[in-house]
BAVO-134756 format. One record per residue: residue number from 1; x, y, z of N, C-alpha, C, O in turn. Coordinates in Angstrom, 2 decimals, padded with zeros to 5 digits, m for minus. Layout:
BEGIN
[NUM,[X,Y,Z],[X,Y,Z],[X,Y,Z],[X,Y,Z]]
...
//
This chain:
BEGIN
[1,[m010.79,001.83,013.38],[m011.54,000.96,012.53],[m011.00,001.07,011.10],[m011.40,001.99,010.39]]
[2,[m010.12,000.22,010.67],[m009.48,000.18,009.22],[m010.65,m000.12,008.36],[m011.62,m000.79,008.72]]
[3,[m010.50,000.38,007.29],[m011.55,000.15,006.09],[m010.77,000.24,004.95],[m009.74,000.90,004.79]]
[4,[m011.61,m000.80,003.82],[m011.24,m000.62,002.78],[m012.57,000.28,001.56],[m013.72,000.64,001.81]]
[5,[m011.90,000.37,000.46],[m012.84,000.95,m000.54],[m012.71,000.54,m001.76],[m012.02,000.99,m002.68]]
[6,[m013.52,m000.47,m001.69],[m014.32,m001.57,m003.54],[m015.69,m000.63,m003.97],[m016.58,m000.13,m003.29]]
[7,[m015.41,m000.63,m005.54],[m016.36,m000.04,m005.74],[m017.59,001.33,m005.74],[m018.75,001.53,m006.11]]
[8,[m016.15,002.25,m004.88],[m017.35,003.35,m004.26],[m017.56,003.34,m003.21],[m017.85,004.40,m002.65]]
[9,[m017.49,001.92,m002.38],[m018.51,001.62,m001.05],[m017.04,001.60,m000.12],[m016.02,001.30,m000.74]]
[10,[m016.96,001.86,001.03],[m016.31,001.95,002.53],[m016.62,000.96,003.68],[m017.50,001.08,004.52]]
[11,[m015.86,000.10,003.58],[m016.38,m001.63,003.98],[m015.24,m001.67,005.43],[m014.09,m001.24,005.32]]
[12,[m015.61,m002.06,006.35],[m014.94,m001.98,007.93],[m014.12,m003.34,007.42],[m014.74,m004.33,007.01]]
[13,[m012.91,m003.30,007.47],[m012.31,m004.39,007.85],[m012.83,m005.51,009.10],[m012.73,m006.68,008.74]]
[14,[m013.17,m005.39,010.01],[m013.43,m005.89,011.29],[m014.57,m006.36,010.93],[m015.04,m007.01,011.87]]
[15,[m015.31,m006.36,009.97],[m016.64,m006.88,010.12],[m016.76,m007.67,008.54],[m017.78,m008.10,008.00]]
[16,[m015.66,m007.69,008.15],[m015.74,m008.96,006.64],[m015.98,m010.03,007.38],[m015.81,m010.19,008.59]]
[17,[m016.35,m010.68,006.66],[m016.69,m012.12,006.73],[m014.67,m012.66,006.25],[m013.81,m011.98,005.69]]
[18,[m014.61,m013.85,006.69],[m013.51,m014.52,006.54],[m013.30,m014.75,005.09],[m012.34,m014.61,004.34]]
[19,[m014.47,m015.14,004.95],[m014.45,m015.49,002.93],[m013.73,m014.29,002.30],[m012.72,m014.30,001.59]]
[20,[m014.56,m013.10,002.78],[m014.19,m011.98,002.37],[m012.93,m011.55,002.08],[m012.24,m011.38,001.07]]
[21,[m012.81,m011.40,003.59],[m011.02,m010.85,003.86],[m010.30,m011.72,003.19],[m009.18,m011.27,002.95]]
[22,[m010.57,m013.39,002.56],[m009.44,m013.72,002.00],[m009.48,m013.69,000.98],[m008.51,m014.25,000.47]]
[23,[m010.37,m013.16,000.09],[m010.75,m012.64,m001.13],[m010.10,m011.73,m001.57],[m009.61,m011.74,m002.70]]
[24,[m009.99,m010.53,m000.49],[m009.69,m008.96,m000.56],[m007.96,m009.72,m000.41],[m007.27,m009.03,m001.15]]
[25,[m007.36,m010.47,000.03],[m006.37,m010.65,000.31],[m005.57,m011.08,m001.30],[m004.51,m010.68,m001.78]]
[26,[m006.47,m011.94,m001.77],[m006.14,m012.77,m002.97],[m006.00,m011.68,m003.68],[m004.82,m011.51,m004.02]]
[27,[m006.84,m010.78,m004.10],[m006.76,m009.36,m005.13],[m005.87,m008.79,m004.65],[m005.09,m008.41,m005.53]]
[28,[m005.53,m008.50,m003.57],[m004.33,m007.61,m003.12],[m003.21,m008.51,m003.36],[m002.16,m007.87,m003.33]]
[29,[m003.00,m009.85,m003.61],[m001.49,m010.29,m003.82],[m001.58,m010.17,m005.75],[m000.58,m010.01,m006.45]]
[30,[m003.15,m010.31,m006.34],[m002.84,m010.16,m007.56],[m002.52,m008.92,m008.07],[m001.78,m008.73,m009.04]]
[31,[m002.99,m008.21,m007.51],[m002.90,m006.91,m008.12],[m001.02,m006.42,m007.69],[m000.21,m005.75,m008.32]]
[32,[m000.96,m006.91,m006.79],[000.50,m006.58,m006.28],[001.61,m007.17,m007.18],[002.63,m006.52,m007.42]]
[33,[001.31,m008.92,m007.88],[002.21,m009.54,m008.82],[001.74,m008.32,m010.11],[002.64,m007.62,m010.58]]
[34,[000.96,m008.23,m010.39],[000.63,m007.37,m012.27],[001.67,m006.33,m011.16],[002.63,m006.86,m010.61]]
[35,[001.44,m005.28,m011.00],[002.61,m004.45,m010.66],[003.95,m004.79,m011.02],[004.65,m004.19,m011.84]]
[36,[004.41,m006.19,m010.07],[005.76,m006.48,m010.32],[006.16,m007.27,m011.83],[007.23,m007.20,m012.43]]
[37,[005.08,m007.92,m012.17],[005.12,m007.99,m013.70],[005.16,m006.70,m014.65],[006.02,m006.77,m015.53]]
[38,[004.58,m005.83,m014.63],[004.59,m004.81,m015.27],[005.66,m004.05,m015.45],[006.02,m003.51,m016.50]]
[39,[006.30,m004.02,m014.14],[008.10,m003.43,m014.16],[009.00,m004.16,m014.92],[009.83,m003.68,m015.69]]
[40,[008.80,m005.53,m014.64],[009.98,m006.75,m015.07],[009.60,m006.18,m016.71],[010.59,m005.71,m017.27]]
[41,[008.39,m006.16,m017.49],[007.95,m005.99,m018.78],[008.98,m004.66,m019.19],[009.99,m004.73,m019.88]]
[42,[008.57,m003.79,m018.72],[009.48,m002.21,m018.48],[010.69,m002.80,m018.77],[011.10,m003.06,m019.90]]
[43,[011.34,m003.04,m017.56],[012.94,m003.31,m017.98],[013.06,m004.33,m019.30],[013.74,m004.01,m020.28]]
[44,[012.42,m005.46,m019.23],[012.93,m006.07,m020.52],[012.15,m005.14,m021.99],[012.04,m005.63,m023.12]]
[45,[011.91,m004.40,m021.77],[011.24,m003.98,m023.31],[012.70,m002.84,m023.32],[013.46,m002.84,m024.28]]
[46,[012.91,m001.91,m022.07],[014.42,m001.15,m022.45],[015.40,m002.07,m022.62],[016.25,m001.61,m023.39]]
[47,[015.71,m003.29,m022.20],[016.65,m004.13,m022.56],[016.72,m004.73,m024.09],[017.69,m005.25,m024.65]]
[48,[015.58,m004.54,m024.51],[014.96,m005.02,m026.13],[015.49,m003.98,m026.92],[016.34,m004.17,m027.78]]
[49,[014.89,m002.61,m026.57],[015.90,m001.50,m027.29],[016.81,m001.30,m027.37],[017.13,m000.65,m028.36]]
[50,[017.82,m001.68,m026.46],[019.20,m001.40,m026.60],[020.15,m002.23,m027.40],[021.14,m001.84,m028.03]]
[51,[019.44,m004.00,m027.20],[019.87,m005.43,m028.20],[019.52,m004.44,m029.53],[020.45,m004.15,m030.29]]
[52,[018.12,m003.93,m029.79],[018.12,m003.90,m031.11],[018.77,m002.77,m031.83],[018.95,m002.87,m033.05]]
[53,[019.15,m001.65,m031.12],[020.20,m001.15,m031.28],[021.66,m001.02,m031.16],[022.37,m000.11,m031.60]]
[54,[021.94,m001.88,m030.59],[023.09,m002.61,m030.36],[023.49,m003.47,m031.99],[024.60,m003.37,m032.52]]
[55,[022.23,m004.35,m032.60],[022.66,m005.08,m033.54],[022.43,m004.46,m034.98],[022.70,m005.05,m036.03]]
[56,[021.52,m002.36,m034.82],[021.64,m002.04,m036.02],[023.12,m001.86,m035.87],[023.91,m002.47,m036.58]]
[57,[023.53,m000.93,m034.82],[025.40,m000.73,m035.21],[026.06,m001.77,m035.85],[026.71,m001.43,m036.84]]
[58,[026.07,m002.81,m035.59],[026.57,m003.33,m035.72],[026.16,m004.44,m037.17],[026.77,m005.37,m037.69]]
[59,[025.12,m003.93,m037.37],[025.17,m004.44,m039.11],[025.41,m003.51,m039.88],[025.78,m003.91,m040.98]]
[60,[025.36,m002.26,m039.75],[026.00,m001.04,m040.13],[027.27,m001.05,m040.39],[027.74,m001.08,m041.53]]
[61,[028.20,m001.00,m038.84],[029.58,m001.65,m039.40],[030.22,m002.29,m040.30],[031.21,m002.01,m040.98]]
[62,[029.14,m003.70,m040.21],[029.25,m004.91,m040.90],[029.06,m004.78,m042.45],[029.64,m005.60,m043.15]]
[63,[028.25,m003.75,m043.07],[028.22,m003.03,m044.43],[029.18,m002.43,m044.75],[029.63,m002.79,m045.83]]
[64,[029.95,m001.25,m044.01],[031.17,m000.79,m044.40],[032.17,m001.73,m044.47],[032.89,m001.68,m045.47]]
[65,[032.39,m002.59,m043.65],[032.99,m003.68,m044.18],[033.52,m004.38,m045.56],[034.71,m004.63,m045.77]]
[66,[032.80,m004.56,m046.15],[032.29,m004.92,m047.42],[032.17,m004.68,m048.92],[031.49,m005.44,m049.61]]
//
């Protein structure tokens, strides 16, 4: 008997209502995209640090230059 757990409470899979289970389904694909959003955020925020250090060197350079 699979179960899930909302809230505290221990709910039988086998005995949701249809509404239910596609409810519990909908939260489980949202909660699953914020995850994969949250990584993609991750990598582009280290990809942000490295541009913006990438373009102090290189205005740095660009001063000795000068």
């Amino acid at each position: 008997m699979p179960s899930v757990r909302i809230d505290e409470k221990d709910y039988d899979l086998d005995r949701l209502s249809e509404e239910a289970k596609a409810q519990l389904g909908m939260l489980q694909f949202v909660d699953a995209e914020l995850q994969r959003l949250n990584a993609k955020i991750a990598v582009l925020q280290t990809a942000r640090m490295g541009y913006s250090n990438a373009l102090n060197e290189a205005l740095a350079a660009n001063q000795t230059l000068n």
